[in-house]
C-alpha positions in Angstrom: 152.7 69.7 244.0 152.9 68.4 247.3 154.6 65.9 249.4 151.6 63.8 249.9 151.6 61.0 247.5 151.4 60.8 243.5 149.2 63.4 241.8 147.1 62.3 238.3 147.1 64.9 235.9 146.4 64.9 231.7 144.5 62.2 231.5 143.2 61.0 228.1 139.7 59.4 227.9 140.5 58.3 224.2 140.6 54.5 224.7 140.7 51.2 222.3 139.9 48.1 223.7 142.5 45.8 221.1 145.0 48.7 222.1 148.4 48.8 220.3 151.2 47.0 219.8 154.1 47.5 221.8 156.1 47.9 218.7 154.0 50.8 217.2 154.1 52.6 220.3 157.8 52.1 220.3 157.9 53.3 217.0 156.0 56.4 217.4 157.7 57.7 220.4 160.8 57.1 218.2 159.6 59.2 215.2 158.7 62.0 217.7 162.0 62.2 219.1 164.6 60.5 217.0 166.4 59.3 219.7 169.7 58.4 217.2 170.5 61.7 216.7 171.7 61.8 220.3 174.9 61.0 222.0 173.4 60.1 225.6 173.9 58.9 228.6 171.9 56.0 228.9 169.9 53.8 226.9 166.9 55.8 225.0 163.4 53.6 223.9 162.2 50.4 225.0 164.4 49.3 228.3 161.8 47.2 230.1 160.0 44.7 228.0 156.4 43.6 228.4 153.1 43.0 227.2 152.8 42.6 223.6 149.6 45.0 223.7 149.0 48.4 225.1 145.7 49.4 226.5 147.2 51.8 229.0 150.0 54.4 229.1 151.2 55.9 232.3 153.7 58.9 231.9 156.2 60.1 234.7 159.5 62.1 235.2 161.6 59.1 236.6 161.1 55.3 236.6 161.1 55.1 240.8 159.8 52.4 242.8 156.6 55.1 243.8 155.8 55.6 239.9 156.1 52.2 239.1 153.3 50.9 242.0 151.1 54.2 241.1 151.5 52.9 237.4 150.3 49.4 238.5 147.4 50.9 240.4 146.3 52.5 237.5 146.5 49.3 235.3 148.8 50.5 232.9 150.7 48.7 230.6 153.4 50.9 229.7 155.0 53.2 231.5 156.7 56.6 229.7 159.7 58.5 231.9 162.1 60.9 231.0 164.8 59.0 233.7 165.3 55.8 233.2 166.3 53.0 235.1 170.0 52.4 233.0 172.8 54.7 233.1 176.6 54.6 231.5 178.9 53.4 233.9 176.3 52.8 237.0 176.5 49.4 238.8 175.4 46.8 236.3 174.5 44.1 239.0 170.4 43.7 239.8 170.1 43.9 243.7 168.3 46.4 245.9 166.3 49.5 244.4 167.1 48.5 241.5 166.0 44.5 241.5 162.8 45.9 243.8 162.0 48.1 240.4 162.4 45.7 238.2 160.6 42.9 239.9 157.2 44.8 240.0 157.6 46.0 236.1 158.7 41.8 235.1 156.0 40.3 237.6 153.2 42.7 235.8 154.9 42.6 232.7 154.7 46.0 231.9 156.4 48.0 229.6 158.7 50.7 230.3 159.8 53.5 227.8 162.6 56.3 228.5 163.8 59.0 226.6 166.4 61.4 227.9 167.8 64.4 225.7 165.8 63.6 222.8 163.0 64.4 225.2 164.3 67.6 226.5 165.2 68.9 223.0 161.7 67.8 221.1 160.5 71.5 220.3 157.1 71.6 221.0 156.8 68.9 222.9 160.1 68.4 224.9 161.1 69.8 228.7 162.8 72.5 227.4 159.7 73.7 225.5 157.1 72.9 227.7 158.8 74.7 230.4 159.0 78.0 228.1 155.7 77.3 227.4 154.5 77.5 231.1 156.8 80.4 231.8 155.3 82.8 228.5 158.9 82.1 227.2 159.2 82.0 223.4 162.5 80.6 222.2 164.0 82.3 218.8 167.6 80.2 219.5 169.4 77.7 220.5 172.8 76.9 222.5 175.1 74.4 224.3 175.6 71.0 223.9 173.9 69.6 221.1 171.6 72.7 221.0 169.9 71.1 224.0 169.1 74.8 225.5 166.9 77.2 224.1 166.8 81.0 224.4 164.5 83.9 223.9 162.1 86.4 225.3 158.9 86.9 227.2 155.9 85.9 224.2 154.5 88.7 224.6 157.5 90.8 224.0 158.5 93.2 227.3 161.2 92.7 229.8 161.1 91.7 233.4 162.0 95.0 235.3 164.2 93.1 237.2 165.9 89.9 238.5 163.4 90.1 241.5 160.7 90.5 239.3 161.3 87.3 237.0 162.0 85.4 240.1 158.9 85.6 241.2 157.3 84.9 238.6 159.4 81.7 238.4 158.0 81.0 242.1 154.4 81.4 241.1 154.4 79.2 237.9 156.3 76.1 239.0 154.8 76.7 243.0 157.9 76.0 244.6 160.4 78.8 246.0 163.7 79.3 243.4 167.3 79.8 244.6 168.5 83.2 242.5 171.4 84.6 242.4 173.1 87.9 240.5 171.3 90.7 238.8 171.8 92.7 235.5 172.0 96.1 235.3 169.2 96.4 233.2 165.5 94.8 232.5 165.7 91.4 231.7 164.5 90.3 228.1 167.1 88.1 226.8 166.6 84.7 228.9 168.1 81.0 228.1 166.7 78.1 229.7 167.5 74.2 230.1 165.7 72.0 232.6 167.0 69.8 235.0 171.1 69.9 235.7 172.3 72.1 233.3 174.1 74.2 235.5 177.6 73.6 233.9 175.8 75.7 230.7 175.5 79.0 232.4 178.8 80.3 230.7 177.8 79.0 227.2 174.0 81.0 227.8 176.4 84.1 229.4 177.8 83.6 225.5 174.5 83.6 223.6 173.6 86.9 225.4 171.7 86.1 227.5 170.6 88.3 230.6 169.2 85.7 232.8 169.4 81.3 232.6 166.9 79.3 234.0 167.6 75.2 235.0 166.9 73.2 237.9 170.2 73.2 240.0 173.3 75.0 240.7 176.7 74.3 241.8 179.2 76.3 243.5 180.9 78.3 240.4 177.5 79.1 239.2 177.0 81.9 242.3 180.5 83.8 241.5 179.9 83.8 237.3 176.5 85.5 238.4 178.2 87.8 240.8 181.0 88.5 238.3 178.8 88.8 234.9 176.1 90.5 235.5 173.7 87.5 234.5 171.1 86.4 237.1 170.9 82.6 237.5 168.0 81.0 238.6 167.8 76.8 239.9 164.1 76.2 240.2 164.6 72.5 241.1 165.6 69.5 238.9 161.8 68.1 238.8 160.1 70.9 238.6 161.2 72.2 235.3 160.9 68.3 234.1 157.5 67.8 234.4 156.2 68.7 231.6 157.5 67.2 228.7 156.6 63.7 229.7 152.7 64.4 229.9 153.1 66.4 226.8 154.8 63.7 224.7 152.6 60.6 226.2 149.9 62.2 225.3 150.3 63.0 221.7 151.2 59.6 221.1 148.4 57.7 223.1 146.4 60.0 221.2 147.8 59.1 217.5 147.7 55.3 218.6 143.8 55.4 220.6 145.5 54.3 223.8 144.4 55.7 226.8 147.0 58.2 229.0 147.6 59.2 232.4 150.3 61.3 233.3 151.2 60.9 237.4 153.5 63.4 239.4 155.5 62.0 241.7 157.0 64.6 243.7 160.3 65.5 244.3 161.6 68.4 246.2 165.1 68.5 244.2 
C-alpha cells in the first residue's frame, strides 16, 4: 500500500454484456452473508440505489468520496464496501462530505452495497477469515460479541517463539509497522483475532485462552491488561486488517452472477 492514490487489485475478466439485475446481486450478497442475523450498527445491503443493471462491480473497504470517483473512473455500476455511508445515531441531514458522496453515486446512478458484521463474520470469505488467511492462521473457535472473533493457531501447527517474533511477522504480511504491546511467558500458539476496532474484546479473547489478539486499534486500557495478563496485543491498523474481505466477497459473487469485478485499495494509514 502506499499513500499515492487508489491501487486495483482482484480483478475479474469474467464479463456479460446484459449484466445483472440489481436485485439478484442484492440477493446474492444477502444469501452469502445473511445480514438478518445481525444486530448492527448501520443499515446492511442496498443503501444507495441505482441502475437497474449491473455490468460492473467495484469493491472497497469504505464508501469515501476517493472510492466513489476511482469507482466512476472504472465505469462501475455498483459499488461493494464494508463501511457504509449510514450509521445509528450519526447526523441525518445531507450536507458536506456526506451530500458531495452522494451526489456523484445519484448523478451516475450507481449502486452502492454495504455490509458490516455480517461481512466480518462470513467464514471463508469475511475480514476475520481473510485476515487469518493471510497471516497462516487457522481458526478452530470463536468468541465475543456475536461470535464475531475467531481464535486458533498457526496452520501449520508450531508456535511463534515469541511476541517479537509474531510481530514481525504481522509487519511483513500487512506491510505496515504494528503497535505491540505485553509478552507471554511462553511461545505463542493460542492467538484470537478480529479486524478493525475490536479493541474493547481483548479481555473476552484473555478469556478464550488466548496468548496473543490481533485487531486494528487500541485504546488506553488495552496497554495495562497486556502488562498485567501476560497476553500480547497487537493493533495492526483499522484498514489494514479490513481489506480483505471485501475483494474476497465481490468476487465470488461477480463471479456466480458473470459480472465483471474490481477490487480498489484506497489507503488509509489508521
Amino acid at each position: 500500500m502506499t499513500d499515492n492514490g487508489p491501487m486495483s487489485e482482484s480483478r475479474s475478466h469474467t464479463s456479460s454484456a446484459a449484466g445483472a439485475d440489481r436485485a439478484a446481486l442484492v440477493a446474492a450478497f444477502d444469501a452469502e452473508m445473511q445480514p438478518e442475523r445481525f444486530k448492527d450498527y448501520g443499515p446492511n445491503g442496498l443503501q444507495v440505489e441505482g441502475a437497474a443493471r449491473v455490468r460492473k462491480l467495484v469493491s472497497g473497504v469504505t464508501a469515501s468520496r476517493a472510492l466513489i470517483d476511482a469507482a466512476i473512473e472504472a465505469g462501475a455500476d455498483a459499488i461493494f464496501v464494508h463501511h457504509g455511508l449510514f450509521w445509528r445515531g450519526q447526523d441525518a441531514r445531507v450536507t458536506g462530505w456526506m451530500k458531495e458522496r452522494l451526489k456523484r453515486l445519484l448523478t451516475r446512478d450507481i449502486n452502492l452495497l454495504a455490509y458490516h458484521l455480517p461481512l466480518d463474520a462470513h467464514p471463508t470469505l469475511g475480514n476475520n477469515a481473510q485476515l487469518g488467511l493471510r497471516l497462516g492462521l487457522l481458526a478452530d473457535g470463536r468468541f465475543g460479541e456475536q461470535e464475531l472473533g475467531f481464535i486458533g493457531g498457526r496452520a501449520g501447527g508450531g508456535a511463534f517463539a515469541d511476541a517479537g517474533a509474531l510481530a514481525r511477522h504481522l509487519e511483513l504480511t500487512l506491510r505496515r509497522a504494528v503497535t505491540h504491546v505485553g509478552a507471554p511467558p511462553s511461545a505463542i500458539e493460542r492467538i484470537a483475532w478480529c479486524s478493525g476496532g475490536a479493541q474493547d474484546w481483548f479481555e473476552a479473547a484473555i478469556a478464550a485462552g488466548a496468548q496473543a489478539f490481533i485487531t486494528g486499534e487500541i485504546s488506553e486500557p488495552q496497554t495495562h491488561l497486556a502488562r498485567e495478563c501476560g497476553v500480547a496485543f497487537y493493533a495492526c491498523g483499522h484498514h489494514a486488517t479490513e481489506r480483505y474481505g471485501a475483494p474476497a466477497m465481490a468476487a465470488r459473487v461477480a463471479a456466480q452472477l458473470g459480472i465483471e469485478h474490481q477490487f480498489i485499495d484506497i489507503d488509509n494509514p489508521a
